[in-house]
C-alpha positions in Angstrom: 4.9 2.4 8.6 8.6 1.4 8.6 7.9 -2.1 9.4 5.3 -2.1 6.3 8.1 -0.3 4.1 10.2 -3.0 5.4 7.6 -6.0 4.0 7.8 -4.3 0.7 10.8 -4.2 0.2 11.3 -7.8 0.8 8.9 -9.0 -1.5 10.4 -9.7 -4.5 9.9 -8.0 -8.0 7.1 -8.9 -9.8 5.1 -9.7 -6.6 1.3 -7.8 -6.2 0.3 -6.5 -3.1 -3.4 -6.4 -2.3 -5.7 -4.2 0.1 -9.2 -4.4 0.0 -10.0 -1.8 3.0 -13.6 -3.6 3.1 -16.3 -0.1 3.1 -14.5 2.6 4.4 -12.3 4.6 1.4 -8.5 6.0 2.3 -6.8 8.6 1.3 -4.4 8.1 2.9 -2.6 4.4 4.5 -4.1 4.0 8.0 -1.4 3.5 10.4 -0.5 5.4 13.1 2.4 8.2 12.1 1.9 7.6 8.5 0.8 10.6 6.2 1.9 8.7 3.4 -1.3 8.9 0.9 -2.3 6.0 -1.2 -1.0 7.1 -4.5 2.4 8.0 -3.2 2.4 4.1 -1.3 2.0 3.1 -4.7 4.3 4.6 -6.0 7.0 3.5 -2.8 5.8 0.3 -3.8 6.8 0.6 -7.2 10.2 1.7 -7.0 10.4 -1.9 -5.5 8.8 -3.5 -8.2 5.9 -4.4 -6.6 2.1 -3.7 -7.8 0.0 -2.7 -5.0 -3.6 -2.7 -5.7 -5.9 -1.0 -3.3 -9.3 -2.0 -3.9 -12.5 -0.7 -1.6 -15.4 -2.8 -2.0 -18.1 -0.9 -0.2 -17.9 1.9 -3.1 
């Protein structure tokens, strides 16, 4: 998760972020000692100024 924090906040402002987690639906981000929900990586990604958009297209 830090090294994904990390990313984020080296994109610059303005930049979107995209997931498309295919058929299965998260609650929460799927790494390994994360229990950091969707809505609050959002809102992480936001305070950077970037949009994430998680999108799951077997629902």
């Amino acid at each position: 998760m830090d090294a994904l924090k990390a990313f984020v906040r080296s994109l610059p402002r303005g930049a979107v972020l995209k997931w498309d987690s295919g058929c299965f639906l998260f609650q929460r981000i799927p790494i390994p000692k994360s229990d950091m929900t969707i809505h609050q990586f959002e809102r992480f990604c936001q305070d950077f100024g970037v949009t994430f958009k998680y999108h799951c297209t077997g629902y």
